[in-house]
Predicted model as a PDB file, atoms N, CA, C, CB and O in Angstrom, pLDDT in the B-factor column:
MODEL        1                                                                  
ATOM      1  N   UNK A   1       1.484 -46.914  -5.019  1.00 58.00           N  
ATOM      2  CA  UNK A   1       2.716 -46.195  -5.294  1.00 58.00           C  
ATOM      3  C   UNK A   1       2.747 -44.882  -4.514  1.00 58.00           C  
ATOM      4  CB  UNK A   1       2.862 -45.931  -6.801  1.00 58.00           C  
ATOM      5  O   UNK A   1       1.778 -44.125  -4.583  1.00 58.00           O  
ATOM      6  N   UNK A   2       4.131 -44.490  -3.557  1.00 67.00           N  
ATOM      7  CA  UNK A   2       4.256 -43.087  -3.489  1.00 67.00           C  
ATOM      8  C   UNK A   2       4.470 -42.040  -3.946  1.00 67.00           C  
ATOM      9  CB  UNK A   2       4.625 -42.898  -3.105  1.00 67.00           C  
ATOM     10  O   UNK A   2       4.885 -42.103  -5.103  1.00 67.00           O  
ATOM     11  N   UNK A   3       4.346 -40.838  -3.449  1.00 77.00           N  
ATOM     12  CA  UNK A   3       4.888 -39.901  -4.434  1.00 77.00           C  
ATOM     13  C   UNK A   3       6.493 -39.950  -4.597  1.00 77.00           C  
ATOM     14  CB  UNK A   3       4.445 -38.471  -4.013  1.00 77.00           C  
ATOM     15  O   UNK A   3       7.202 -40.374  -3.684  1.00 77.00           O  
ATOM     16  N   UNK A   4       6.949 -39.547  -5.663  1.00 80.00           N  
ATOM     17  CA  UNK A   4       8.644 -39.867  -5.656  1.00 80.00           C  
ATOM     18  C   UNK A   4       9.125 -38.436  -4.888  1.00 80.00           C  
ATOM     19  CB  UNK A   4       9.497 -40.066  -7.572  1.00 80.00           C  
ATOM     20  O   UNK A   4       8.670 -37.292  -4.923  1.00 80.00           O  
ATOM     21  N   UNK A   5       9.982 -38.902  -4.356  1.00 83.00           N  
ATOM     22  CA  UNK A   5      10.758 -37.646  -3.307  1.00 83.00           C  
ATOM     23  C   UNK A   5      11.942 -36.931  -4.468  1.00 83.00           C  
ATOM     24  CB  UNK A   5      11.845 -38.568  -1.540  1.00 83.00           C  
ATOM     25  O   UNK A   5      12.947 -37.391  -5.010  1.00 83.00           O  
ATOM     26  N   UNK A   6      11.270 -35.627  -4.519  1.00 80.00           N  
ATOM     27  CA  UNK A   6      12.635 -34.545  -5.067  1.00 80.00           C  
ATOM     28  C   UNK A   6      13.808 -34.415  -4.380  1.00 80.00           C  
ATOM     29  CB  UNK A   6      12.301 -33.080  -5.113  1.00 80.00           C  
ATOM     30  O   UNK A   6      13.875 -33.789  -3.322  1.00 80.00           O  
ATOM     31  N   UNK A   7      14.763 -34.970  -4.912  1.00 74.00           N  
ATOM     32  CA  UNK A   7      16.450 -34.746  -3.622  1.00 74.00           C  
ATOM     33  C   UNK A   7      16.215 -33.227  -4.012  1.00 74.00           C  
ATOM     34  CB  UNK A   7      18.729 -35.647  -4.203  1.00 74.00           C  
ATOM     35  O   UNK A   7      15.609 -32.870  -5.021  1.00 74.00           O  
ATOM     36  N   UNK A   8      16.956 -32.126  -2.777  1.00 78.00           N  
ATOM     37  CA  UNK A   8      16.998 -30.909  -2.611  1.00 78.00           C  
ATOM     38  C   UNK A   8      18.329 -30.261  -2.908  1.00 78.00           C  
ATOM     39  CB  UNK A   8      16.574 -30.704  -1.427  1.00 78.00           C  
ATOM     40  O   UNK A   8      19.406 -30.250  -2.310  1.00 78.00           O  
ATOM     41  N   UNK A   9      17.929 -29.769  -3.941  1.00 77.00           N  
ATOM     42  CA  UNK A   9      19.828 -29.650  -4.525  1.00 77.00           C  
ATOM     43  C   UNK A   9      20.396 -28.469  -3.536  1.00 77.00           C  
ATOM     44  CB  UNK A   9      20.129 -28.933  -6.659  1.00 77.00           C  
ATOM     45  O   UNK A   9      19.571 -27.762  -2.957  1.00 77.00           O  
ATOM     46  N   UNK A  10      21.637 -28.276  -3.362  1.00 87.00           N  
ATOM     47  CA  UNK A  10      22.469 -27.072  -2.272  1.00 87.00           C  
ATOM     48  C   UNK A  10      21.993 -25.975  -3.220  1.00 87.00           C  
ATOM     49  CB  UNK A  10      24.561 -27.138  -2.007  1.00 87.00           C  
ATOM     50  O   UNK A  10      21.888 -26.164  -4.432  1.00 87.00           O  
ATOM     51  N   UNK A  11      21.744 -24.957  -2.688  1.00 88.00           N  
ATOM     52  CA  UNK A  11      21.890 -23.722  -3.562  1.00 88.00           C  
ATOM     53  C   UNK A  11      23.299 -22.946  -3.735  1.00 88.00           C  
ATOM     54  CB  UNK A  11      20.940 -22.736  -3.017  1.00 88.00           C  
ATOM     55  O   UNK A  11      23.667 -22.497  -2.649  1.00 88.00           O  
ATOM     56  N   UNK A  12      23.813 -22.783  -4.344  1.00 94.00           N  
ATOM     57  CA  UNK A  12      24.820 -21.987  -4.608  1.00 94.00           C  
ATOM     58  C   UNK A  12      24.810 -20.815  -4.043  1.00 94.00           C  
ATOM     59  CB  UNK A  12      24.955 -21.840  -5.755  1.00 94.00           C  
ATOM     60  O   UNK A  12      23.791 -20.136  -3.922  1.00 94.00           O  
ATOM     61  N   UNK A  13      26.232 -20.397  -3.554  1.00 93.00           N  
ATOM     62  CA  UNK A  13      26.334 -19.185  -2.769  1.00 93.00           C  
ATOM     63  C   UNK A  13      25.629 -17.627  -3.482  1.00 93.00           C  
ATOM     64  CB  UNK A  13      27.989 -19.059  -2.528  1.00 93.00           C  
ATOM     65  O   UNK A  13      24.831 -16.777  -3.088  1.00 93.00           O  
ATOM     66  N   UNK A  14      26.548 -17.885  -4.884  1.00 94.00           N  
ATOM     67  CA  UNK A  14      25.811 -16.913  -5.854  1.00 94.00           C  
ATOM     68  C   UNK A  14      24.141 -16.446  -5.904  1.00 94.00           C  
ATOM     69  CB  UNK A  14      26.058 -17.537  -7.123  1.00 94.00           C  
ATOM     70  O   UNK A  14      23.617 -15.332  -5.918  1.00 94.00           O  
ATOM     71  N   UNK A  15      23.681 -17.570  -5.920  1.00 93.00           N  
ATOM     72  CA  UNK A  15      21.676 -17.766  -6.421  1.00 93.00           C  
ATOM     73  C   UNK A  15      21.679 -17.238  -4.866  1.00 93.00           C  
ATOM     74  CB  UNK A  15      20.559 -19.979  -6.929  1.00 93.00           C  
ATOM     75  O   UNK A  15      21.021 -16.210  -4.703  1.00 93.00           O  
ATOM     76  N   UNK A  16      22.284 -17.751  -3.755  1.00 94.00           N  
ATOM     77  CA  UNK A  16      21.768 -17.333  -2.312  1.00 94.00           C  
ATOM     78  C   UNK A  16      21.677 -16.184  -2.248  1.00 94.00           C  
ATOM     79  CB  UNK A  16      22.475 -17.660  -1.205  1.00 94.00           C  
ATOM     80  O   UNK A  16      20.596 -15.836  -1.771  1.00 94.00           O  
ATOM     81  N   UNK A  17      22.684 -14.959  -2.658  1.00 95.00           N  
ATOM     82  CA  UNK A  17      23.100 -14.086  -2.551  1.00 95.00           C  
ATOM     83  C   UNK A  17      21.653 -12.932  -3.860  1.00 95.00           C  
ATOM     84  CB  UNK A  17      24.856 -14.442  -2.798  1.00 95.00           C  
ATOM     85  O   UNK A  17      20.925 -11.990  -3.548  1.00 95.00           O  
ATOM     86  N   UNK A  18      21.828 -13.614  -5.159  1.00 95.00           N  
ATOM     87  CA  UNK A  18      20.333 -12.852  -5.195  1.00 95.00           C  
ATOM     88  C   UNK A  18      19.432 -12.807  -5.110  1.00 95.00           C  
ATOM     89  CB  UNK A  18      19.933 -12.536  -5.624  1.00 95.00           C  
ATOM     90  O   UNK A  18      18.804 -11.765  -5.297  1.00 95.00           O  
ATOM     91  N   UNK A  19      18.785 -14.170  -4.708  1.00 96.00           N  
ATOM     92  CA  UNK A  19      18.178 -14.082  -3.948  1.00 96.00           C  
ATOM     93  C   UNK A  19      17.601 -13.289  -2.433  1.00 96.00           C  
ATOM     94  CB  UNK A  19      18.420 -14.742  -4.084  1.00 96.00           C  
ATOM     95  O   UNK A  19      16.492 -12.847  -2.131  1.00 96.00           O  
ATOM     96  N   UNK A  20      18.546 -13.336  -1.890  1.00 97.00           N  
ATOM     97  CA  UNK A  20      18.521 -12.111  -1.010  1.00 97.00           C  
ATOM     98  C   UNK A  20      18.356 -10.711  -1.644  1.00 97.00           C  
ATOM     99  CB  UNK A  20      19.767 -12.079  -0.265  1.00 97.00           C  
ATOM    100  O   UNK A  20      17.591  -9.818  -1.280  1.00 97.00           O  
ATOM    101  N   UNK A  21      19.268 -10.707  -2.709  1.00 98.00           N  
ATOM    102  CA  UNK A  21      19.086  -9.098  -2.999  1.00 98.00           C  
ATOM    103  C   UNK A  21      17.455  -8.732  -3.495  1.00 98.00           C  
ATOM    104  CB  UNK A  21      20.269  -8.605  -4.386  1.00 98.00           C  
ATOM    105  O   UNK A  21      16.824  -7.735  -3.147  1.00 98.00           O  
ATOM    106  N   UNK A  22      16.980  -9.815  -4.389  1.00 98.00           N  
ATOM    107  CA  UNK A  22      15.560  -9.393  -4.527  1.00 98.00           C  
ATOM    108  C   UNK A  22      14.340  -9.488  -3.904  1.00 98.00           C  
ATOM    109  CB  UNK A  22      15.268  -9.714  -5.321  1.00 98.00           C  
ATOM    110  O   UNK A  22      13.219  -9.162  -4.295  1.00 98.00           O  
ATOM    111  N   UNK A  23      15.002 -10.350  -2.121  1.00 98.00           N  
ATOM    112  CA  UNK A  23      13.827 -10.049  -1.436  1.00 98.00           C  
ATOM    113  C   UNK A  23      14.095  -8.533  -0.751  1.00 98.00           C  
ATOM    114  CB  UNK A  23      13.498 -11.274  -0.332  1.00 98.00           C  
ATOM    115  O   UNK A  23      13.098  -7.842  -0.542  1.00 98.00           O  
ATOM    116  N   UNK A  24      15.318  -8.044  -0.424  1.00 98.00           N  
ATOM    117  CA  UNK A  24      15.457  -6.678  -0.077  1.00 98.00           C  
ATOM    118  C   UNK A  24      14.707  -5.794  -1.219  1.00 98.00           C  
ATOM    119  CB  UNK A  24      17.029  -6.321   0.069  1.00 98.00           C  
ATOM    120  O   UNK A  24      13.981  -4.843  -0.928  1.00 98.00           O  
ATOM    121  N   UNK A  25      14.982  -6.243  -2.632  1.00 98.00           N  
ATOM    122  CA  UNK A  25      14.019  -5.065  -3.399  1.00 98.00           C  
ATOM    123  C   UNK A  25      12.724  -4.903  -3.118  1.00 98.00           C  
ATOM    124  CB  UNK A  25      13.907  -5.220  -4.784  1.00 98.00           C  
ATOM    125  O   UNK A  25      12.086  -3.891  -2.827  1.00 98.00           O  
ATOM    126  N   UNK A  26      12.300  -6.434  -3.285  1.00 98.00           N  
ATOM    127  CA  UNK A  26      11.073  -6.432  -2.939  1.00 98.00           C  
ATOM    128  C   UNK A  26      10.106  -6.017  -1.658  1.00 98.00           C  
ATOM    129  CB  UNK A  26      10.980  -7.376  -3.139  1.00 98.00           C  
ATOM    130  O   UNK A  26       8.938  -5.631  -1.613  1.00 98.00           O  
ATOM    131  N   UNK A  27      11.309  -6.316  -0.430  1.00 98.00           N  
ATOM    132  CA  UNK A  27      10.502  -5.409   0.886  1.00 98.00           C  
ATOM    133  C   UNK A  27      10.489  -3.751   0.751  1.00 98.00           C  
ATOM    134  CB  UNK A  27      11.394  -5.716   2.478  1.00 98.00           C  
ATOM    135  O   UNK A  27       9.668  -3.006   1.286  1.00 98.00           O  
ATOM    136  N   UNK A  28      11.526  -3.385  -0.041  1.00 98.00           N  
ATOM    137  CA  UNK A  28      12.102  -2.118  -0.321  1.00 98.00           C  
ATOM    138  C   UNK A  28      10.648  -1.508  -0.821  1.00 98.00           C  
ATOM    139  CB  UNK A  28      13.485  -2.133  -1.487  1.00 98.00           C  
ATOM    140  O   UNK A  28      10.157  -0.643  -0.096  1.00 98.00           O  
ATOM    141  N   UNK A  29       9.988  -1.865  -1.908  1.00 98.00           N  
ATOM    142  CA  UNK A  29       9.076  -1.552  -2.896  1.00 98.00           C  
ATOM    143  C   UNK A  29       7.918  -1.832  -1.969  1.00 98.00           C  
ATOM    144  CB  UNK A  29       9.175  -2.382  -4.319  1.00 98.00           C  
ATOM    145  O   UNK A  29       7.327  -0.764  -1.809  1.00 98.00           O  
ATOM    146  N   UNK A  30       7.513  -2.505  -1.496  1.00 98.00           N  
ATOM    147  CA  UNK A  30       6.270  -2.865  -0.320  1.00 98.00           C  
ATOM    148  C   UNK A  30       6.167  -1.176   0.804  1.00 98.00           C  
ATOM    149  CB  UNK A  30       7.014  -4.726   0.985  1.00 98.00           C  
ATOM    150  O   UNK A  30       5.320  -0.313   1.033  1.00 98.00           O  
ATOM    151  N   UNK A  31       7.473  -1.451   1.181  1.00 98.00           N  
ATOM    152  CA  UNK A  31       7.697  -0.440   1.827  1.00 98.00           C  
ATOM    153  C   UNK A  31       7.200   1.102   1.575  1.00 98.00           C  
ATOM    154  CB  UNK A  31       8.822  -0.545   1.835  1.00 98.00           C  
ATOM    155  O   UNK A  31       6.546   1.830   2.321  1.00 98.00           O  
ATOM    156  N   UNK A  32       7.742   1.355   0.248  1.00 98.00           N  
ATOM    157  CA  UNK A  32       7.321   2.339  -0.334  1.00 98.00           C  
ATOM    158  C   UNK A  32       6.165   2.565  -0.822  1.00 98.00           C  
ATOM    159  CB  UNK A  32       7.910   2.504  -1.009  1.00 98.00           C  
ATOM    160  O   UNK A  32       5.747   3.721  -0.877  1.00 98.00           O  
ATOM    161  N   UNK A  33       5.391   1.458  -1.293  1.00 98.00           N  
ATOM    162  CA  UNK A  33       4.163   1.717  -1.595  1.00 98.00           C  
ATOM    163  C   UNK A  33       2.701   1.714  -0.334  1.00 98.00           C  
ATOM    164  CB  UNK A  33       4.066   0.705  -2.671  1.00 98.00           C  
ATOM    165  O   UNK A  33       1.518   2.050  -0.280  1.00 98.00           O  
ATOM    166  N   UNK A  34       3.684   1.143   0.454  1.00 98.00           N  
ATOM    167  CA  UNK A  34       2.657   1.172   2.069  1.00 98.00           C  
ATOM    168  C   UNK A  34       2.867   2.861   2.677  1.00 98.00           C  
ATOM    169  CB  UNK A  34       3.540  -0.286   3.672  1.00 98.00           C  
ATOM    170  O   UNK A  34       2.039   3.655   3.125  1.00 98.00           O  
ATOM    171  N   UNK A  35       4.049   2.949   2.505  1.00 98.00           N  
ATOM    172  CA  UNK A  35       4.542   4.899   2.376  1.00 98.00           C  
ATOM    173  C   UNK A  35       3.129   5.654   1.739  1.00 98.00           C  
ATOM    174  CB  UNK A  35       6.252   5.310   0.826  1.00 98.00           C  
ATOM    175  O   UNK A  35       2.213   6.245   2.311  1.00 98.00           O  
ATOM    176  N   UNK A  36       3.405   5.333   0.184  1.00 98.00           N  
ATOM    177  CA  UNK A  36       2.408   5.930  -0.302  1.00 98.00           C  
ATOM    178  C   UNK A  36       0.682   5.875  -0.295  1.00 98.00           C  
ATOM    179  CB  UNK A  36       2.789   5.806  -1.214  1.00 98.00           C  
ATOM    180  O   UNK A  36      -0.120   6.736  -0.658  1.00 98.00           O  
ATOM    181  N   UNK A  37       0.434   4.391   0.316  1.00 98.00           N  
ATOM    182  CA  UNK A  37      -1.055   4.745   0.969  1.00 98.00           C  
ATOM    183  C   UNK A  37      -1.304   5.387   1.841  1.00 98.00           C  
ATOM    184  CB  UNK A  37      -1.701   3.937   1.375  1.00 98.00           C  
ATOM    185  O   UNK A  37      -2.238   6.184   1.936  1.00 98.00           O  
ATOM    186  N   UNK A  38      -0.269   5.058   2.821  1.00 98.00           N  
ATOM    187  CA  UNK A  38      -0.938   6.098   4.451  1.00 98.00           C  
ATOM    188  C   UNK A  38      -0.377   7.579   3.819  1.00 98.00           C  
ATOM    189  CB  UNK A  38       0.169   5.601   6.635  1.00 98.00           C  
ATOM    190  O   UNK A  38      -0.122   8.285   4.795  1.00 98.00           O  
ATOM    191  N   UNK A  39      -0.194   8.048   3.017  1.00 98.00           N  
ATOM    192  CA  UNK A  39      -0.072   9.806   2.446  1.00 98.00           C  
ATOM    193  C   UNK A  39      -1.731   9.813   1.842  1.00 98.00           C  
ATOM    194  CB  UNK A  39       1.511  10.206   0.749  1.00 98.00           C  
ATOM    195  O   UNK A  39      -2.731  10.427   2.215  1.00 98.00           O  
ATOM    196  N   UNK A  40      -1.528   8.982   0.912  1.00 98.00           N  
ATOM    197  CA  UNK A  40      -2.961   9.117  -0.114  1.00 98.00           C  
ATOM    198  C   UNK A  40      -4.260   8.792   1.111  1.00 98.00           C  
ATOM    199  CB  UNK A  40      -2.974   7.569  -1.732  1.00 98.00           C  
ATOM    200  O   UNK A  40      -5.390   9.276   1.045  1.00 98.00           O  
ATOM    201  N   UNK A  41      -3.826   7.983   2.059  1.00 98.00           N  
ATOM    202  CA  UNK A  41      -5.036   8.266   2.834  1.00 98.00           C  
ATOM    203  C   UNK A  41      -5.471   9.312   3.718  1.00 98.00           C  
ATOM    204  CB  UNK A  41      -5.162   7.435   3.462  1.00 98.00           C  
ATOM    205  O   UNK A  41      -6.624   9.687   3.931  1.00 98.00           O  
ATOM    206  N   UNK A  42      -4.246   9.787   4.270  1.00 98.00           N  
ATOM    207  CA  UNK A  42      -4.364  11.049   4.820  1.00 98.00           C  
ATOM    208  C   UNK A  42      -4.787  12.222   4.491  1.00 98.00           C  
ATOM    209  CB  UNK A  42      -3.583  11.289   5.081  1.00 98.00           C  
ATOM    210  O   UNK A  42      -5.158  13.127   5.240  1.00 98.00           O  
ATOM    211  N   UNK A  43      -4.692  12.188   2.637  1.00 98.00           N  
ATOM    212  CA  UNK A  43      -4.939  13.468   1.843  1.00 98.00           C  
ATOM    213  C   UNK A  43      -6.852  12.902   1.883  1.00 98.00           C  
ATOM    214  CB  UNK A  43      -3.812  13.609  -0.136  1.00 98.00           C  
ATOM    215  O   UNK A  43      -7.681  13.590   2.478  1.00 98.00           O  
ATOM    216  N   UNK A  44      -7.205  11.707   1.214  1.00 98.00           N  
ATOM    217  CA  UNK A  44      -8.430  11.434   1.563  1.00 98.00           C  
ATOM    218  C   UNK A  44      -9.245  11.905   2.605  1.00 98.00           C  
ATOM    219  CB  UNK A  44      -8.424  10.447   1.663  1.00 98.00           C  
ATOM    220  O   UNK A  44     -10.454  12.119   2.514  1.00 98.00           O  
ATOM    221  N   UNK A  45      -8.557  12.055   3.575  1.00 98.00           N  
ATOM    222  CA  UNK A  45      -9.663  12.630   5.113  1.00 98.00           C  
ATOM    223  C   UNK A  45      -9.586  13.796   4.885  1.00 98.00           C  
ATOM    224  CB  UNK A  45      -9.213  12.405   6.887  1.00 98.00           C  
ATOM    225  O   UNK A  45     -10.626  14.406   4.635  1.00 98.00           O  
ATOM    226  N   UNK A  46      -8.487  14.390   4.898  1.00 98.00           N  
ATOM    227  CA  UNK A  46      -8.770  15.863   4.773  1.00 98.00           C  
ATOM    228  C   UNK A  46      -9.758  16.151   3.691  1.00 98.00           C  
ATOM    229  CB  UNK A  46      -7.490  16.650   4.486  1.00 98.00           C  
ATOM    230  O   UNK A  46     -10.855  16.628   3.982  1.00 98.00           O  
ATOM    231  N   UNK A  47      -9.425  15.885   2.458  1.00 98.00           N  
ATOM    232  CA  UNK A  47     -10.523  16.360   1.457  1.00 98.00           C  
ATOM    233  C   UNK A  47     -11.882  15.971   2.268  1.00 98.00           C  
ATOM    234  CB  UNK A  47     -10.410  15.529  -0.175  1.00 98.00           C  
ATOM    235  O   UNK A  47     -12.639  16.856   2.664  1.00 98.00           O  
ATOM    236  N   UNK A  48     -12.174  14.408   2.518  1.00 98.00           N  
ATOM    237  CA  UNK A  48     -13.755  14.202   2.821  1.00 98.00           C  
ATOM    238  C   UNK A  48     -14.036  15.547   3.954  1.00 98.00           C  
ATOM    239  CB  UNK A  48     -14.129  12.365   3.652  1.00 98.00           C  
ATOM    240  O   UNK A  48     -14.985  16.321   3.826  1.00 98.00           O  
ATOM    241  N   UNK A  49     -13.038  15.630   5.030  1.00 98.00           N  
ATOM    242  CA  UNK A  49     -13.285  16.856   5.954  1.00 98.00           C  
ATOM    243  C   UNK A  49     -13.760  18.241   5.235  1.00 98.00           C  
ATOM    244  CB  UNK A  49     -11.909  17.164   6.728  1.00 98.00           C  
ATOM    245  O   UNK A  49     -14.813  18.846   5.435  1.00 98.00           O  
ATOM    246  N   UNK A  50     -12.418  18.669   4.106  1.00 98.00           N  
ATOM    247  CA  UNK A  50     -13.407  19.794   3.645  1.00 98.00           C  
ATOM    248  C   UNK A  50     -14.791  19.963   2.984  1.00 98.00           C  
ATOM    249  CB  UNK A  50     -12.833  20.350   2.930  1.00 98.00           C  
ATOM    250  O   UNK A  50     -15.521  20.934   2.786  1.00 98.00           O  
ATOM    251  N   UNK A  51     -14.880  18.458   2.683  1.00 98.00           N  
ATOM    252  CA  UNK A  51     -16.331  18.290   1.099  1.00 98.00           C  
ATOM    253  C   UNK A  51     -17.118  18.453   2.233  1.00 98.00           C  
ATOM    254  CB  UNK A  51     -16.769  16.421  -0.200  1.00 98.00           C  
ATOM    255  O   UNK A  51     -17.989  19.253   1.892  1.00 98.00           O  
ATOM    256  N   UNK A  52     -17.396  17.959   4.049  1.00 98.00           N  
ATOM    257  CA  UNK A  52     -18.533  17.975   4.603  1.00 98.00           C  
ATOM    258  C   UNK A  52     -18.734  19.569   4.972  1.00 98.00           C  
ATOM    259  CB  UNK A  52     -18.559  16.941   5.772  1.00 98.00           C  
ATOM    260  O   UNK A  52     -19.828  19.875   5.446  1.00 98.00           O  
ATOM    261  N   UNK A  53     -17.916  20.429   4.818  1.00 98.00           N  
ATOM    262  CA  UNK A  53     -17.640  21.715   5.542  1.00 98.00           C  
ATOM    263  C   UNK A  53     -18.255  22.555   4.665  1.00 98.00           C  
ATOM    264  CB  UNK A  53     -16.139  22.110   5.831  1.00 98.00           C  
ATOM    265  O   UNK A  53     -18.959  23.500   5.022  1.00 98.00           O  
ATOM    266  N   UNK A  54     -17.901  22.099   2.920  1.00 97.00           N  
ATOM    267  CA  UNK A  54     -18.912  22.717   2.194  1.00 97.00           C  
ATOM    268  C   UNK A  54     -20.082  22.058   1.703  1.00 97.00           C  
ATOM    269  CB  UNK A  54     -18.398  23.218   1.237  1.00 97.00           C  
ATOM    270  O   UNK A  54     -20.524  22.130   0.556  1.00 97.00           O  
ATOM    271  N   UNK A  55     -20.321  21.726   2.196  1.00 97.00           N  
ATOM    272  CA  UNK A  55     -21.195  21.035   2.321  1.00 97.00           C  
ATOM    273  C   UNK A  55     -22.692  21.867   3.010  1.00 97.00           C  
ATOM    274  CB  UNK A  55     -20.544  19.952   3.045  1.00 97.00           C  
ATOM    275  O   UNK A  55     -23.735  22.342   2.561  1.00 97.00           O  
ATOM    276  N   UNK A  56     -22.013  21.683   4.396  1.00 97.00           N  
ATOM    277  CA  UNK A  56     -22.790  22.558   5.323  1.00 97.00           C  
ATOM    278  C   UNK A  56     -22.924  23.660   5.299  1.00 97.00           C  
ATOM    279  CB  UNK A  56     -22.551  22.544   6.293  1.00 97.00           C  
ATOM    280  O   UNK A  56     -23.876  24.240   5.822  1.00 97.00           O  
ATOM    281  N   UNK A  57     -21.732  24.362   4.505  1.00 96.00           N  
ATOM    282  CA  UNK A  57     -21.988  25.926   3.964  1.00 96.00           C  
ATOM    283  C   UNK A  57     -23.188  26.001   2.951  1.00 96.00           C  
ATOM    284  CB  UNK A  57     -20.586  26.547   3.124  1.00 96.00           C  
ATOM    285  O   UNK A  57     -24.158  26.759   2.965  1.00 96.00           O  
ATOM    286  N   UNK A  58     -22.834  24.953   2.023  1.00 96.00           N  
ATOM    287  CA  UNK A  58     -24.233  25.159   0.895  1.00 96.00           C  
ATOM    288  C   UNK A  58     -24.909  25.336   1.643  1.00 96.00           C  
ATOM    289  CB  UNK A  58     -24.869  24.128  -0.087  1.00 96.00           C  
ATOM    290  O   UNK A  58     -25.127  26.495   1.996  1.00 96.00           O  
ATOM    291  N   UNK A  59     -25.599  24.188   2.272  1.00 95.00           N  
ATOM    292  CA  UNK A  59     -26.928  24.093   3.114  1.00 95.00           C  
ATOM    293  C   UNK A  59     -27.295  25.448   3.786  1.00 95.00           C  
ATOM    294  CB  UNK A  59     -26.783  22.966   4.300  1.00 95.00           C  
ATOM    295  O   UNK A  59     -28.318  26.124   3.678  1.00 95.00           O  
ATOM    296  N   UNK A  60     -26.133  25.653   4.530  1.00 93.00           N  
ATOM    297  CA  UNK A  60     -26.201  26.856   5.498  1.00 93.00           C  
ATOM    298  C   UNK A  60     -26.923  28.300   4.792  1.00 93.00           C  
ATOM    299  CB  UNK A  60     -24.540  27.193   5.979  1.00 93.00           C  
ATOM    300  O   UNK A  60     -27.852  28.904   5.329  1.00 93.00           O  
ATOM    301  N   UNK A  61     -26.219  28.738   3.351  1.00 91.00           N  
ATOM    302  CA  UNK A  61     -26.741  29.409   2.812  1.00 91.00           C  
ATOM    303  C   UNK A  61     -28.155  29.302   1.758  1.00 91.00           C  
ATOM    304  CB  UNK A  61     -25.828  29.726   2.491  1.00 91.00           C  
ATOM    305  O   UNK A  61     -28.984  30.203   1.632  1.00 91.00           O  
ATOM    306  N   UNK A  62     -28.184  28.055   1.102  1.00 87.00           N  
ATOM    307  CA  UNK A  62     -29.525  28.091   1.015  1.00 87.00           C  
ATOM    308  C   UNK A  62     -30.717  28.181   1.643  1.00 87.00           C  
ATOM    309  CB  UNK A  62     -29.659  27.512   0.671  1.00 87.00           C  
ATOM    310  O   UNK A  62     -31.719  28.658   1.109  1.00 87.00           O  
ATOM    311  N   UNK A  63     -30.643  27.455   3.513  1.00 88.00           N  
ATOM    312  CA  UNK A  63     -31.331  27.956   4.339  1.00 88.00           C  
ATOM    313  C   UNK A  63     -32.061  29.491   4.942  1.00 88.00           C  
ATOM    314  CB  UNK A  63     -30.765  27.520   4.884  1.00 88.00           C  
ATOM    315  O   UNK A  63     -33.207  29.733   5.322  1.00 88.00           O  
ATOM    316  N   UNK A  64     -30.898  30.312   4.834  1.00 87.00           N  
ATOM    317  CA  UNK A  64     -30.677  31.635   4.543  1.00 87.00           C  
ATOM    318  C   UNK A  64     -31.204  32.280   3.385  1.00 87.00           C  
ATOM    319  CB  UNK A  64     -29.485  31.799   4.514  1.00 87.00           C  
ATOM    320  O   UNK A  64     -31.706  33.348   3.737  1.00 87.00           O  
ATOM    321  N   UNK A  65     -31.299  32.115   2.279  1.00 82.00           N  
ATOM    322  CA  UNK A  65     -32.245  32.728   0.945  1.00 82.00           C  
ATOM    323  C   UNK A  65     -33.669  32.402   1.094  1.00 82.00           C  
ATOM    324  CB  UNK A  65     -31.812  32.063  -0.581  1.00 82.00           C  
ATOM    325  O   UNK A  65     -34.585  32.937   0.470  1.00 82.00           O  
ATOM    326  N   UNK A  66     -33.765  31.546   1.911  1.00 71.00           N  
ATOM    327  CA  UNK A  66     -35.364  30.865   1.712  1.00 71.00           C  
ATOM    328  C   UNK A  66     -36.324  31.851   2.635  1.00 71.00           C  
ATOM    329  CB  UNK A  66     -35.502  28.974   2.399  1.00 71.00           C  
ATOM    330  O   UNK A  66     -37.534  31.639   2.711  1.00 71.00           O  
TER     331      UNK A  66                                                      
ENDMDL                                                                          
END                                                                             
């Protein structure tokens, strides 16, 4: 036996139509949240940049007391 074939019903203009609208939300929201990593990653470097800076200051000055 084969598998039975699903006939492919027309979609209605309506369902077409939100369909569309909720893949626009949905790229909309991708969008924005790909926005908000490359910020949050950018703030990431800078901080790791300053943590190595004091970093080397500690060092720098404990070297200095000794």
């Amino acid at each position: 036996m084969g598998k039975a074939i699903t006939p492919v019903l027309p979609m209605s203009e309506d369902r077409f139509i939100a369909l569309e609208t909720k893949l626009a939300y949905q790229e909309d929201s991708t969008q924005q949240l790909s926005d908000v990593v490359a910020r949050q990653q950018q703030q990431i470097d800078t901080l790791e940049t300053a943590l190595r800076a004091l970093i080397e200051r500690v060092n720098n000055l404990s070297t200095q007391q000794e």
